[in-house]
C-alpha positions as CSV (number, residue, x, y, z in Angstrom):
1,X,-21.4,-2.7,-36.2
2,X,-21.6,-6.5,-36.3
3,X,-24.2,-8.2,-34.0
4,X,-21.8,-10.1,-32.4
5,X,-19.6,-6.9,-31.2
6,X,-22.7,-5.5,-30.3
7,X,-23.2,-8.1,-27.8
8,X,-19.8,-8.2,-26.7
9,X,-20.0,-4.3,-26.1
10,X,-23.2,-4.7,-24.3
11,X,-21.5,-7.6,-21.9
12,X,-18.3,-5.3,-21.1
13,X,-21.0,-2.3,-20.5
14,X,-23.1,-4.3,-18.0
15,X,-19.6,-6.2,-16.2
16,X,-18.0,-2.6,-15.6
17,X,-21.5,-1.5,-14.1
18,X,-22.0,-4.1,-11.8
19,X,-18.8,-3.5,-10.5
20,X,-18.0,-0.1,-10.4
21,X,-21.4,-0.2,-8.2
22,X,-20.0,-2.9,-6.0
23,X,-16.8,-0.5,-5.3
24,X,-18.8,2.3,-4.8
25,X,-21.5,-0.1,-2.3
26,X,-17.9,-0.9,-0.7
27,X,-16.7,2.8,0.2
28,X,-20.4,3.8,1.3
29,X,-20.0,1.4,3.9
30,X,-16.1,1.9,4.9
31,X,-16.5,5.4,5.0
32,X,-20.2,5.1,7.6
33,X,-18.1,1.7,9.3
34,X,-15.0,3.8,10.2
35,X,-17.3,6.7,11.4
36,X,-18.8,4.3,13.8
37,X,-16.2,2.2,15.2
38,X,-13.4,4.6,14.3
39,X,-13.7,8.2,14.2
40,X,-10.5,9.2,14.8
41,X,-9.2,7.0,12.0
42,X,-12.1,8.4,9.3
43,X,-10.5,12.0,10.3
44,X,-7.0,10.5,9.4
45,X,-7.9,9.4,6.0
46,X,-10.3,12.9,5.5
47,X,-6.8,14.7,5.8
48,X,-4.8,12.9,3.4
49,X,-3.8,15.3,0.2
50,X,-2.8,13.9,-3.1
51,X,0.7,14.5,-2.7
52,X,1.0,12.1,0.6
53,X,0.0,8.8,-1.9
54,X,2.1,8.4,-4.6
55,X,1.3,5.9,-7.5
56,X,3.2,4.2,-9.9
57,X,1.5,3.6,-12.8
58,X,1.9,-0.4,-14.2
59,X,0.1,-1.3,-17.1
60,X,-1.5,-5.0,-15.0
61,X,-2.8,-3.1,-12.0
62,X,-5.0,-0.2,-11.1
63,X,-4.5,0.5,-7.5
64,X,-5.5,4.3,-7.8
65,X,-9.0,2.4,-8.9
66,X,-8.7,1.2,-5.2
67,X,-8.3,4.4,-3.9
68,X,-10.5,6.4,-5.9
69,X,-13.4,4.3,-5.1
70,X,-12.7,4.4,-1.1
71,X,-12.1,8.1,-1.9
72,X,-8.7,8.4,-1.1
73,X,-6.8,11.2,-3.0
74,X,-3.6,10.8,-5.2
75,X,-1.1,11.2,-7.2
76,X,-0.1,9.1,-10.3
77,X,3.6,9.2,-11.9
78,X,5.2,7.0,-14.2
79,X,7.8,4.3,-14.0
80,X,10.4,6.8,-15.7
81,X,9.6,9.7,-12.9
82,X,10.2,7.5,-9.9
83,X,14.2,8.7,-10.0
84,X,13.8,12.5,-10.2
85,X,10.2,12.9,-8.0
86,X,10.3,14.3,-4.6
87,X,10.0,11.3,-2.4
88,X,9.8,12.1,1.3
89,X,9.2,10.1,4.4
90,X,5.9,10.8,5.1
91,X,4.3,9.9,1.7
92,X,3.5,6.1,0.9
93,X,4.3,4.8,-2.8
94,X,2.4,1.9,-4.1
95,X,3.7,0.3,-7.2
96,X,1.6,-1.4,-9.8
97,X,2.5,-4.0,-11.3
98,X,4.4,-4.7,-13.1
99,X,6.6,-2.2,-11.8
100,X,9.2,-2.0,-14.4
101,X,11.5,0.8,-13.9
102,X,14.8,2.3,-14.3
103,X,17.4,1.3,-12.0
104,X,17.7,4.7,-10.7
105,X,14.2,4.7,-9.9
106,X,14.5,1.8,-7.7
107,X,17.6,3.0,-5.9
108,X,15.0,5.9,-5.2
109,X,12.5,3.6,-4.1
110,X,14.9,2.0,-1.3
111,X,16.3,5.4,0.2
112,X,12.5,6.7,0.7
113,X,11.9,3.5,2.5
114,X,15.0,4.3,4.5
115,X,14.0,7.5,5.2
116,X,10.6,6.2,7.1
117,X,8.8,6.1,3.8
118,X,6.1,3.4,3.1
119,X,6.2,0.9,0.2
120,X,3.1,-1.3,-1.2
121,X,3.9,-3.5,-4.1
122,X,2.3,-5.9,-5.7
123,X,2.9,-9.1,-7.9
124,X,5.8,-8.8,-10.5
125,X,6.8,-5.7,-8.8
126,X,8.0,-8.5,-6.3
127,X,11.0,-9.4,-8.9
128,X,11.7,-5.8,-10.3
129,X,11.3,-3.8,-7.3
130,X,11.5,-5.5,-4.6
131,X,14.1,-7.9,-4.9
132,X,16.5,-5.3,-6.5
133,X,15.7,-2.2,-3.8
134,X,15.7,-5.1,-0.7
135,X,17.6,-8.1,-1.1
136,X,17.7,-11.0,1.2
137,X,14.0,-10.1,2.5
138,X,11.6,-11.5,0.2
139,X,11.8,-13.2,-3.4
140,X,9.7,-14.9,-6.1
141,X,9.5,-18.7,-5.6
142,X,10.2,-19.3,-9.5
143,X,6.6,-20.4,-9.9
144,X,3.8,-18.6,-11.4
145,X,-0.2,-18.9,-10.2
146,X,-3.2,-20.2,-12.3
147,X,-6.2,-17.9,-12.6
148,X,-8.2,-18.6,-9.8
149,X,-9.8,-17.8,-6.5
150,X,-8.0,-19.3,-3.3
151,X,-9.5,-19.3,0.3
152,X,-6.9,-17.1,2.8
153,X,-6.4,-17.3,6.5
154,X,-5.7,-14.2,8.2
155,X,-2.8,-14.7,10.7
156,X,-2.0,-11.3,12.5
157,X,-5.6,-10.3,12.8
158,X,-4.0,-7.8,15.6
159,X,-2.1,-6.6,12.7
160,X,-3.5,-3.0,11.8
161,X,-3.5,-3.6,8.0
162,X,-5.7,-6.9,8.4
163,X,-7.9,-5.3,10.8
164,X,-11.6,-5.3,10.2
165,X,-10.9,-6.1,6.9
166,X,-14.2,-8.7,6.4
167,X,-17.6,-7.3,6.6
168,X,-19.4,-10.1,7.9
169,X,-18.5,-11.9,11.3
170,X,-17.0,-15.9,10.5
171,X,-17.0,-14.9,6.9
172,X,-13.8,-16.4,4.9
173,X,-11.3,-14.3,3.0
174,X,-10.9,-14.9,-0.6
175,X,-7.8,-13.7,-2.9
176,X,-7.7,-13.7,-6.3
177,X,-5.1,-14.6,-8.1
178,X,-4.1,-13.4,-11.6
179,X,-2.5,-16.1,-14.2
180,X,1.2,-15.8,-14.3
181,X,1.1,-14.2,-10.1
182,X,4.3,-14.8,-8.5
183,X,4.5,-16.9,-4.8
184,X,6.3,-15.0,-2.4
185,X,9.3,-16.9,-0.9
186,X,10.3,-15.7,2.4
187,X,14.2,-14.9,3.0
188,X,15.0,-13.5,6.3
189,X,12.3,-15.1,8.6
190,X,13.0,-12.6,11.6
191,X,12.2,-9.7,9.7
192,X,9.5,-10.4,7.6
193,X,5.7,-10.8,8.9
194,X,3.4,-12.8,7.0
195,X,-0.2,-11.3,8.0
196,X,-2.4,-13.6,5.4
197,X,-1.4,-16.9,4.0
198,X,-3.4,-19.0,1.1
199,X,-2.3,-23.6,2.5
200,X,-3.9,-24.1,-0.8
201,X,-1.1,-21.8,-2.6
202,X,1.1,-23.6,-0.8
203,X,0.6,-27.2,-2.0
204,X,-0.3,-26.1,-5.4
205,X,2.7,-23.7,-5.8
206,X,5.2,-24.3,-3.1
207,X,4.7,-20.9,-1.4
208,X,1.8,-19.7,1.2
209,X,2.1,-16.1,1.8
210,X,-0.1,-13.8,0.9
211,X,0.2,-10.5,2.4
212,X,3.6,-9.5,4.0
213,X,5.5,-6.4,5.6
214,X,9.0,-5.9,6.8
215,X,10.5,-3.1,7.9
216,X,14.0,-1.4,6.2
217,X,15.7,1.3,8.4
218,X,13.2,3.8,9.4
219,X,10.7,2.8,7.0
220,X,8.5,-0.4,5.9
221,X,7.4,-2.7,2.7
222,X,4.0,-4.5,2.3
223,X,4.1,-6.7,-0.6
224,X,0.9,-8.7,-1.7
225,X,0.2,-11.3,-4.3
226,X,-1.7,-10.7,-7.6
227,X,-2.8,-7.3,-8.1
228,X,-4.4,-4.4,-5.7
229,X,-7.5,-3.9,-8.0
230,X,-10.2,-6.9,-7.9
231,X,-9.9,-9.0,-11.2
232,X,-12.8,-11.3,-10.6
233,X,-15.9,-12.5,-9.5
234,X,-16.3,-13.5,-6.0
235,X,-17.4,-17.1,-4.8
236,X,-19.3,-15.4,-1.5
237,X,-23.3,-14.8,-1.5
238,X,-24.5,-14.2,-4.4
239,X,-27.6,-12.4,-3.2
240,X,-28.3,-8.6,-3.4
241,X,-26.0,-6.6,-0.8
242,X,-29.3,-5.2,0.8
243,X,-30.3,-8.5,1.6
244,X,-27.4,-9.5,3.4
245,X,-26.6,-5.9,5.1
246,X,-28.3,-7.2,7.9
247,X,-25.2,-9.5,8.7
248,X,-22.7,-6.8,8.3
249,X,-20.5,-5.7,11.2
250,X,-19.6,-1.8,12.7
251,X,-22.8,-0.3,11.3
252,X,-26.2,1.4,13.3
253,X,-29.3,0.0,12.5
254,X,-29.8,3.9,10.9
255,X,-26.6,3.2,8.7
256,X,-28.0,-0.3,7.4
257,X,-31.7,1.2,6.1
258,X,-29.8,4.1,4.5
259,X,-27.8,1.6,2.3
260,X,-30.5,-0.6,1.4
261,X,-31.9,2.3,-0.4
262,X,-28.7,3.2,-1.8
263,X,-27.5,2.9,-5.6
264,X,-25.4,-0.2,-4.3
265,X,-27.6,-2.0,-2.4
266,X,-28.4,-3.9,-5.8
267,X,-24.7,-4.9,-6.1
268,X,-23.6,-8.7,-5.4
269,X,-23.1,-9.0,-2.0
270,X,-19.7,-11.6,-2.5
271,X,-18.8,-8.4,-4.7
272,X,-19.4,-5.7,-2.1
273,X,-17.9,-8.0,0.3
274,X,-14.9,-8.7,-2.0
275,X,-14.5,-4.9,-2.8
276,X,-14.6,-3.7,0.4
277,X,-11.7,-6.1,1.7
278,X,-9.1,-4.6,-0.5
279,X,-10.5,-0.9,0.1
280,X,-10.5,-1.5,4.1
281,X,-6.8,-2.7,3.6
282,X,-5.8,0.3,1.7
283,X,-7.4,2.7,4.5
284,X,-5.8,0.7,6.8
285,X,-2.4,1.0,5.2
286,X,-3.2,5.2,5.2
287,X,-4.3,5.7,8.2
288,X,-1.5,3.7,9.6
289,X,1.2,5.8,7.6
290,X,-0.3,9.1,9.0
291,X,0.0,7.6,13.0
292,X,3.7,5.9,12.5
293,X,4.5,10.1,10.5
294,X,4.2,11.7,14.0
295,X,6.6,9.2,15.6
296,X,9.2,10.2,12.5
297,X,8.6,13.6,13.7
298,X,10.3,13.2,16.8
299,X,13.1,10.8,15.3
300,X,13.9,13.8,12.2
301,X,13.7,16.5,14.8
302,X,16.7,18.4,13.7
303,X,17.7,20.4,10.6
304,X,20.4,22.6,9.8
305,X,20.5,26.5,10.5
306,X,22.2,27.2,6.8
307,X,22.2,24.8,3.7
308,X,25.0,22.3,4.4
309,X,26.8,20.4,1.8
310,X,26.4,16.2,3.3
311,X,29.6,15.2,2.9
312,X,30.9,11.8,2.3
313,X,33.5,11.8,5.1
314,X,33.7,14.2,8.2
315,X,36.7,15.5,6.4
316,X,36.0,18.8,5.1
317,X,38.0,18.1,2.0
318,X,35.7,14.9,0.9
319,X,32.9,16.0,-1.9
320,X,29.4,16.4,-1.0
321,X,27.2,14.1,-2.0
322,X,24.0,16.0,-1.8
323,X,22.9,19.4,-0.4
324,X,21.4,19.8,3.2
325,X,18.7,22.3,3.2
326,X,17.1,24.6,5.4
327,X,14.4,23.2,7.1
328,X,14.8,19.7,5.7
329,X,14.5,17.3,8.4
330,X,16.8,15.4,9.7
331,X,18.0,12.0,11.9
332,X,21.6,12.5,13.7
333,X,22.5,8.8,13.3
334,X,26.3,9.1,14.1
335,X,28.9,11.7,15.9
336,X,32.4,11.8,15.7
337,X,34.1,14.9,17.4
338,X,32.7,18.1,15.7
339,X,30.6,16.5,13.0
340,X,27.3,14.3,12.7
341,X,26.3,11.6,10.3
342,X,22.9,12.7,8.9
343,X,20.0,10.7,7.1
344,X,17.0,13.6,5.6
345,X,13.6,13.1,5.1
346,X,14.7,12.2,1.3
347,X,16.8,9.5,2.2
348,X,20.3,11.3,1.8
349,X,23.0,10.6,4.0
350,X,26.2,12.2,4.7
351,X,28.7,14.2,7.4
352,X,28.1,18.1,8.7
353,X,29.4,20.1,11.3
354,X,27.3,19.2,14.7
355,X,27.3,23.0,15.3
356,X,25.2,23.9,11.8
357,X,22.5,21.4,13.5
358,X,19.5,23.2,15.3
359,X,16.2,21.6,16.7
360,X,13.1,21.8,14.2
């Protein structure tokens, strides 16, 4: 092997060290941080199964890196399996980017958000996702990023997604953008929440937001710029994470010693810091999803007592457009005389007799 790709070999080998160890110095301390200041929430992401996170596999992002370094269980599909995968409302999909995908994939996409389920896209999946599944809420600017890091404000610190998401008390956020990310231009202004924006994004690209959500029926989209998965080198301290522990917030004095003699305690602390950011949001976003599925409980609280066809119109002669089962749950949205306009946990719609509903 030449010299020169032996070098090159050696660089890659020593980059992907340094930061899987940052990730995993990042999900030692989320996981001992939520035990102290959260318990309840560290129980919430401890009973999350595979099949409740859903990725979408994109060929510029790897946010199941994300979530198997903050040990967060999945499921990965692809693009072409979006259509024909059983979607329900209590599952959260996040779409890499850049989320190509069939157009019956993305039709998929908006009824599981109607149905109470949880989106998370991210850069390009802004244009072929987003825009296409949800229009009038959000779009791309027409402008694309450079390849750089950008200082972020936070501005709905009360917003569960942004919370506790910096380890270090004053610290500022940086985001990294990839070359080519798209600006997020913001549509409908009542509906959509911007919880992070970048001033300098906006005078260099015409468009500030960062990090937004909106909801869409019964359910909700977060969209971000650039990608999930950290791309770069941090500008924060560049000395040893077990030097700069000591600063870190939500940990016992007992939690602090046993890092420093961790495997990670070597890692960058501007990495660790960076690294735990985007793993705290992504808990965050889980934990969340598991509180708001008890309240979709008690909205799809009925089901029917014997499969039902859902018809189009109450009129027993219209086709059905899908098939009501058993157990499925269900939202009444609409009565008219002896039949009820039903929305399942799929995101189906359609007209049954009120007498085949029951209580779940």
């Amino acid at each position: 092997m030449p010299a020169r790709l032996l070098l090159f070999c050696a660089l890659f080998s020593a980059a992907a060290l340094a930061d899987e160890r940052s990730e995993k110095a990042a999900a030692d301390l989320l996981h001992r941080r939520l035990h102290r200041e959260n318990p309840d929430d560290a129980l919430l992401l401890r009973s999350v199964h595979g099949k409740l996170v859903v990725v979408v596999a994109g060929s510029m992002d790897h946010v199941q890196n994300v979530l198997s370094a903050a040990r967060i269980e999945h499921t990965v599909i692809h693009p072409a399996q979006v259509a024909d995968y059983p979607l329900k409302s209590n599952m959260i999909v996040m779409v890499n980017c850049p989320g190509v995908m069939p157009d019956a994939g993305v039709r998929r996409i908006e009824r599981f958000v109607r149905a109470g389920g949880l989106l998370y896209t991210t850069d390009w999946s802004l244009k072929n996702v987003v825009e296409k599944a949800f229009p009038g809420t959000i779009a791309h600017n027409g402008r694309s990023t450079g390849h750089e890091v950008v200082p972020v404000e936070i501005d709905r610190e009360d917003d569960n997604l942004m919370s506790r998401v910096l380890l270090r008390n004053g610290s500022s956020p940086q985001w990294f953008l990839e070359g080519s990310s798209y600006p997020i231009n913001i549509l409908d202004r009542e509906r959509v929440r911007v919880l992070a924006h970048s001033r300098h994004m906006r005078q260099r690209y015409g468009a500030g937001p960062v990090v937004v959500r909106f909801r869409w029926e019964d359910g909700e989209v977060i969209h971000v710029v650039s990608h999930f998965y950290r791309q770069l080198a941090t500008r924060g301290p560049q000395v040893a994470a077990a030097q700069a522990v000591d600063s870190f917030q939500g940990l016992s004095q007992e939690d602090k010693d046993a890092f420093k003699k961790s495997a990670g305690a070597g890692a960058t602390a501007g990495d660790v810091e960076s690294s735990y950011a985007f793993q705290r949001m992504t808990a965050n976003l889980v934990t969340g999803k598991q509180r708001y599925n008890k309240k979709l409980e008690q909205t799809y609280n009925m089901t029917v007592k014997a499969p039902q066809p859902l018809r189009a119109e109450p009129s027993a002669a219209a086709p059905a457009v899908a098939a009501g089962e058993q157990g499925t749950a269900m939202r009444v949205l609409e009565k008219k005389g002896k039949h009820a306009k039903v929305r399942d946990e799929m995101g189906n719609e359609g007209w049954v007799p009120a007498e085949s509903l029951t209580a779940r």
